[in-house]
SEKOLLUM-764381 format. One record per residue (C-alpha): residue in one letter; x, y, z. Coordinates in steps of 0.02 Angstrom, whole numbers, plus 32768, in hexadecimal, padded with zeros to 4 digits. Layout:
N
aXYZ;...
***
This chain:
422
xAD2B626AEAF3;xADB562EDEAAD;xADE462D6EA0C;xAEA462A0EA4F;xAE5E6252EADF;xAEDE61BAEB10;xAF7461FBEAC5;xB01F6239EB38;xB08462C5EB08;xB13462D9EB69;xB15C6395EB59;xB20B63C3EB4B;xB1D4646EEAFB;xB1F96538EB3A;xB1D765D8EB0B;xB15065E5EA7C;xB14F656FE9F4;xB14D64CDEA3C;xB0EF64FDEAE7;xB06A6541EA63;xB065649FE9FE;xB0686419EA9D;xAFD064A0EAD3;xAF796480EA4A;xAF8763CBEA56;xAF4B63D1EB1A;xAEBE6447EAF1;xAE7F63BAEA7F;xAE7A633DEAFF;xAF3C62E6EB01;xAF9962D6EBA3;xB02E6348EB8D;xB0C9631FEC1B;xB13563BBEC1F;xB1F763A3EC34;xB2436451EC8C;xB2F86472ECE5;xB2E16447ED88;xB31464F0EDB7;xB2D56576ED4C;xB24A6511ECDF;xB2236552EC36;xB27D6601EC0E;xB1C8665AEBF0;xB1B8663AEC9E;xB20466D9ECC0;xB19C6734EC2E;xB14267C9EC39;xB0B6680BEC3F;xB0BA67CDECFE;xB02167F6ED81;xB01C6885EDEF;xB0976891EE80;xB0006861EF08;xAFCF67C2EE9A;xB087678EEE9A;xB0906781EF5A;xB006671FEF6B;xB03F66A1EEE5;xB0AE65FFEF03;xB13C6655EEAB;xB17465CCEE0F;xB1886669ED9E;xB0DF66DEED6A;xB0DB66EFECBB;xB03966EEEC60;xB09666D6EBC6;xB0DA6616EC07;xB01565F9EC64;xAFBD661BEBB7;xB02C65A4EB5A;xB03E6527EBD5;xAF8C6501EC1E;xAF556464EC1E;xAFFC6408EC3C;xB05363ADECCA;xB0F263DCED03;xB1856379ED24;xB23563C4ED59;xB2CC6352ED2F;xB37C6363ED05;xB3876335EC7D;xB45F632FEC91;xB45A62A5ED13;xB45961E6ECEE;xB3B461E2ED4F;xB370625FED08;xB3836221EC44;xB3546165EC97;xB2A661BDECC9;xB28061F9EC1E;xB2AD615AEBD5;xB22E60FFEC52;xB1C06193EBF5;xB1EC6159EB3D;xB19E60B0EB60;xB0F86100EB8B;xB0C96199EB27;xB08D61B1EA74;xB0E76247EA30;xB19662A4EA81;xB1826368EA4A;xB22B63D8EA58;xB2696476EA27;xB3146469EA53;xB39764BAE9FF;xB3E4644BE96C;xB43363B3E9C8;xB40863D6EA72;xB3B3632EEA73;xB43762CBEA33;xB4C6630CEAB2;xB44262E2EB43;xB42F6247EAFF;xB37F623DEAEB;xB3526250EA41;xB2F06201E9AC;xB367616CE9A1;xB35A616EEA6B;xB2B06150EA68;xB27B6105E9CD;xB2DE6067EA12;xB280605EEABB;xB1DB607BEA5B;xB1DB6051E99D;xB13160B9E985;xB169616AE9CC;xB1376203E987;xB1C76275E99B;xB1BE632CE96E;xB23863BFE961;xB1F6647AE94F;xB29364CEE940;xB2D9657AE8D7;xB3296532E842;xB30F6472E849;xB37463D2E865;xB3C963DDE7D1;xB416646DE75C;xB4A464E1E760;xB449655DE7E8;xB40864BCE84F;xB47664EBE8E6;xB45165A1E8E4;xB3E765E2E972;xB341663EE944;xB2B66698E992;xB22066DCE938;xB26F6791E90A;xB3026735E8BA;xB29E66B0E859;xB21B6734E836;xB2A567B9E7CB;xB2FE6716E781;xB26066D4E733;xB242677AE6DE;xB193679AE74E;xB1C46838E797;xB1FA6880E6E8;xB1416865E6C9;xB10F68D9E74D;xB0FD6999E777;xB12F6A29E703;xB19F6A2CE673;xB20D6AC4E69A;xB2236A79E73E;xB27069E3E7A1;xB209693FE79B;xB1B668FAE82A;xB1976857E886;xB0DF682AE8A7;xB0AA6876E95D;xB07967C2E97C;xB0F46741E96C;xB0A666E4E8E2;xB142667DE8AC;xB12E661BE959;xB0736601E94C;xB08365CFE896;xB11E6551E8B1;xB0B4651EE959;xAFF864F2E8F2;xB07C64A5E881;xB0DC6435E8F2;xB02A6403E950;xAFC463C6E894;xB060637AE875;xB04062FEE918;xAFAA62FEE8F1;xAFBB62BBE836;xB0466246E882;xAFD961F0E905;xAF4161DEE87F;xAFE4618FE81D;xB0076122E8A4;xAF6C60EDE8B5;xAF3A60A2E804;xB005605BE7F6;xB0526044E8BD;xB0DF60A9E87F;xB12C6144E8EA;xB17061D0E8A8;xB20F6248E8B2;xB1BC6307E893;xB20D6393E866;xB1D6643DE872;xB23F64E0E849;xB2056582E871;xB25365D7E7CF;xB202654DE763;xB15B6562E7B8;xB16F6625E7AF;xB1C6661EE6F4;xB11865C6E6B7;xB0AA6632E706;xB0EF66CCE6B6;xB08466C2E606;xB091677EE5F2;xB151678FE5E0;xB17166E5E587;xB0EA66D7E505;xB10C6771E4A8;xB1BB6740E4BF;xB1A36695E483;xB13A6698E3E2;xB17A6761E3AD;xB218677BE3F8;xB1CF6813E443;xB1F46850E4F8;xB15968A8E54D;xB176694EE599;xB1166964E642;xB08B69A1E626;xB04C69B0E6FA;xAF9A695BE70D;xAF76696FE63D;xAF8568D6E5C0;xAF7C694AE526;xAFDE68C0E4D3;xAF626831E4EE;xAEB96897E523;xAE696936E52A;xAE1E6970E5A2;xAE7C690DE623;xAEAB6987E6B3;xAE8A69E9E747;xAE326A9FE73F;xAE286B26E7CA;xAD896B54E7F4;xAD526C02E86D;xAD776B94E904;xADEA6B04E8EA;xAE156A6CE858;xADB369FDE80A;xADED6965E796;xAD96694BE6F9;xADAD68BCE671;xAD6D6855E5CC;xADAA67C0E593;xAD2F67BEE507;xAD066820E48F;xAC426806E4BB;xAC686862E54E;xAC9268FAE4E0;xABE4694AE4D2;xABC46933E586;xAC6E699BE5A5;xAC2D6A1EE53C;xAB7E6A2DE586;xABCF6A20E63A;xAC1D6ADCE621;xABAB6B19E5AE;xAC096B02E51D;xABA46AB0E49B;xABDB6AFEE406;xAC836ABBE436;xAC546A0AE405;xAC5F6A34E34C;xACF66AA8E340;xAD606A48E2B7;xADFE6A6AE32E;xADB26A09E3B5;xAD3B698FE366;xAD8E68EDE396;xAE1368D4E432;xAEA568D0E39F;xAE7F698EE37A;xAE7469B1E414;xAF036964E449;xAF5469CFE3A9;xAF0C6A56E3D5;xAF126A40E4AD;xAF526AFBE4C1;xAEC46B40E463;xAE4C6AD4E4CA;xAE996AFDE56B;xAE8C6BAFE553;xADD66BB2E538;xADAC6B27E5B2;xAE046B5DE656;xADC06C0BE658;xAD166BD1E653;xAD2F6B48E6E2;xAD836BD8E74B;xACD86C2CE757;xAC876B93E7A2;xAC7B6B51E841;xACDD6AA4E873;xAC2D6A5DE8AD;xABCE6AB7E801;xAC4D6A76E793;xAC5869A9E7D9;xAB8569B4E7DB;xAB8F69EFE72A;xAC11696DE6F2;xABCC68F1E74E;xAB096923E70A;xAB546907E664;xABB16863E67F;xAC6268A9E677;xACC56865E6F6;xACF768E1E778;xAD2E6910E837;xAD7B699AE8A6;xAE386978E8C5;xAE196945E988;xAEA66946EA10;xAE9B6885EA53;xAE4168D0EB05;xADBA68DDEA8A;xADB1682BEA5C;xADBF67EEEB13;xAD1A684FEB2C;xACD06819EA89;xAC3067BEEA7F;xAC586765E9F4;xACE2671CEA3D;xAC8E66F6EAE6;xABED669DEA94;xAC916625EA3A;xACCD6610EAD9;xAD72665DEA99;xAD9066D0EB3C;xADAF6660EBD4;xADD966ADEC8E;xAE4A662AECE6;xAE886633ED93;xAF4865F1ED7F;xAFC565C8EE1D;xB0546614EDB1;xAFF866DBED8F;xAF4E66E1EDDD;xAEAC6704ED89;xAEC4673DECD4;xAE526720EC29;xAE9166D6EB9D;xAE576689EAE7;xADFA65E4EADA;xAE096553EA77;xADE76578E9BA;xADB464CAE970;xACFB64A8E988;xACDA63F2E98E;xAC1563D4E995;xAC316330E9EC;xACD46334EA3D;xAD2063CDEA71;xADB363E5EAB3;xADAF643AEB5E;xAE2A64A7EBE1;xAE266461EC7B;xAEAA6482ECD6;xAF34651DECF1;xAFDD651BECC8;xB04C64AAED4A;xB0AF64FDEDC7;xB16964C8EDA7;xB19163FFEDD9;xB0BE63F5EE16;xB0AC6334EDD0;xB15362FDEDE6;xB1296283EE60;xB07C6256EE0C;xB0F2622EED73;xB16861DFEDB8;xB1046174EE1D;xB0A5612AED7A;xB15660E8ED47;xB18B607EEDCF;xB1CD60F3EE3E;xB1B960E4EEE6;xB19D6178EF68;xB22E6167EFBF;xB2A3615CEF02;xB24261ECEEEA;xB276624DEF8E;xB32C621EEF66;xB32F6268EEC2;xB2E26309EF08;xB351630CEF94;xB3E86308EF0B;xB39A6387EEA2;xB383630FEE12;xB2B96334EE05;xB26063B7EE7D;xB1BF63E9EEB2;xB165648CEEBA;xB19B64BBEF6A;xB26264A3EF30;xB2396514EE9A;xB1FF658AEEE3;xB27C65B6EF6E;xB2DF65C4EEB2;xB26A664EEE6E;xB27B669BEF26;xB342669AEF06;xB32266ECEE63;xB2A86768EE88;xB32667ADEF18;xB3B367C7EEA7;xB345681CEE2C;xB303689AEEA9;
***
């Protein structure tokens, strides 16, 4: 048994942070319903990176973005307007029977559909109902649209990053989506242990430049307790630990870090540097934090003579913690990673083949599991619809009047689309 075996999810989530939370929540075992346009789907549909051109044409075209397969795996698919009376009279035949509703509409999307919190919290009392959005449900900036660049400069994270005599940059990943989407996902996860020691639901709330605002302990700490604002200092902490950084070495980078100042000798030893260990202007990680352009200049020379795989065997010989800076190819290939089952080759109906990253919460008794691809656009509507009441022939009508489709309707959309782009 999963460890959210039992419990429903209905998905109204797109793009990153909500698709990544609702995956989380299916990778662990729940049932997660997904709620796209019945024409289009979920905008990442149409995300790059897409497969090659001779993958494409043997697909069922319902867009072929790896981007919305990664995030989306594990999920049914259901495509409903959600602008028609029948359409919002589905979803509240929905309400009655799931555990948690997960959304990352703008700020009162919901509400002008007419199916939000109060919506469903009247049909069933003990709803979960979560909102991953940019700014929150409440607040001056509440109705403000974000995506991660924006929330990722307003929180003060890119300030944090890159060179000072240069322009700050975002993280290459887009961390304030994965951050606000772990978030949004132990916050369900908190609420249905809740529920289940009072009977209560819950209204959650997740904002993307709260989630992002907290995580940023380099730029608010300093800030907070000395009024001081750190300069960027590029992969360095000088301010909070030395050494904390990346060095060149005669063939590529390698990352190198203590937290402790145990670790110092073994540092020292690693580049055969003993004598360093009792210079009085690096003798504990305040002096050499004082004293980090001093250090630096003696350290990196020496590294630069080594060899990425001589210096990480020497770090690592002398329990200093230590890597080569890797492109991500290199993690896809990795050992490691493949005796944690964290690389995973899937065969998806939306791109084809591809590999991606497991699950990472080991369970030793119940773990959750992928077991299924990402849903071609409208594939369970009738499956769905069908466990409601609905019969066949309702079913047929409301396809016929565009209301809910199927697969095949989609994808003489994506056709449409693809001919206008070429």
């Amino acid at each position: 048994m999963k460890p959210l075996e039992g419990i429903t999810v209905l998905d109204f989530t797109q793009a990153y942070n909500g698709p990544y939370g609702t995956m989380n929540l299916a990778d662990n075992g729940a049932r997660v319903i997904k709620v796209e346009r019945p024409f289009g789907g979920d905008q990442s549909r149409y995300w790059g990176p897409h497969p090659a051109k001779e993958v494409r044409e043997k697909l069922v075209n319902n867009g072929t973005s790896a981007y919305y397969a990664i995030y989306n795996r594990n999920k049914e698919s259901v495509a409903v307007d959600l602008g028609e009376p029948e359409g919002k009279e589905i979803i509240r035949k929905l309400y009655a029977k799931v555990d948690v509703v997960f959304e990352n509409f703008k700020y009162g999307t919901m509400e002008k559909l007419g199916i939000d919190y109060k919506v469903a919290k009247e049909i069933n009392p003990n709803i979960i109902f979560v909102s991953a959005s940019g700014y929150g449900q409440n607040g001056p900036l509440a109705k403000n649209t974000a995506y991660d660049n924006v929330i990722e400069c307003m929180c003060g994270y890119t300030e944090t990053m890159g060179y000072p005599d240069r322009m700050p940059l975002r993280s290459g990943a887009s961390v304030g989506d994965s951050y606000t989407g772990l978030t949004a996902f132990l916050g369900t996860v908190l609420a249905l242990y809740r529920r289940e020691l009072t009977g209560e639901g819950s209204r959650i709330d997740v904002a993307m430049l709260d989630t992002m605002f907290a995580a940023n302990e380099y730029g608010v700490l300093p800030y907070g307790l000395l009024g001081i604002v750190q300069k960027r200092t590029v992969n360095a902490r000088p301010y909070e630990v030395v050494p904390y950084d990346t060095y060149e070495c005669t063939d590529g980078l390698i990352a190198v870090g203590i937290n402790d100042e145990s670790e110092w000798p073994g540092f020292c030893a690693a580049i055969g540097m003993q004598e360093l260990e009792q210079d009085e202007r690096f003798a504990t990680n305040d002096l050499r934090c004082a004293n980090f352009e001093e250090f630096d200049a003696i350290v990196r020379p020496v590294i630069s003579e080594m060899t990425m795989a001589e210096a990480v065997a020497a770090f690592n010989d002398n329990k200093v913690p230590a890597c080569e800076v890797q492109v991500p190819l290199k993690g896809l290939n990795s050992e490691h990673f493949k005796a944690r089952d964290m690389v995973v080759e899937m065969e998806d109906p939306n791109v084809g083949k591809y590999k991606t990253f497991g699950i990472p919460i080991k369970y030793s008794k119940t773990p959750g599991e992928i077991t299924k691809p990402s849903a071609l656009l409208g594939q369970d509507t009738y499956d769905v619809l069908m466990e409601l009441g609905y019969e066949k022939s309702e079913i047929d009508h409301m396809v016929e009047e565009e209301i809910v489709i199927t697969p095949e309707a989609a994808t003489e959309y994506f056709d449409d689309e693809d001919e206008e782009d070429e």
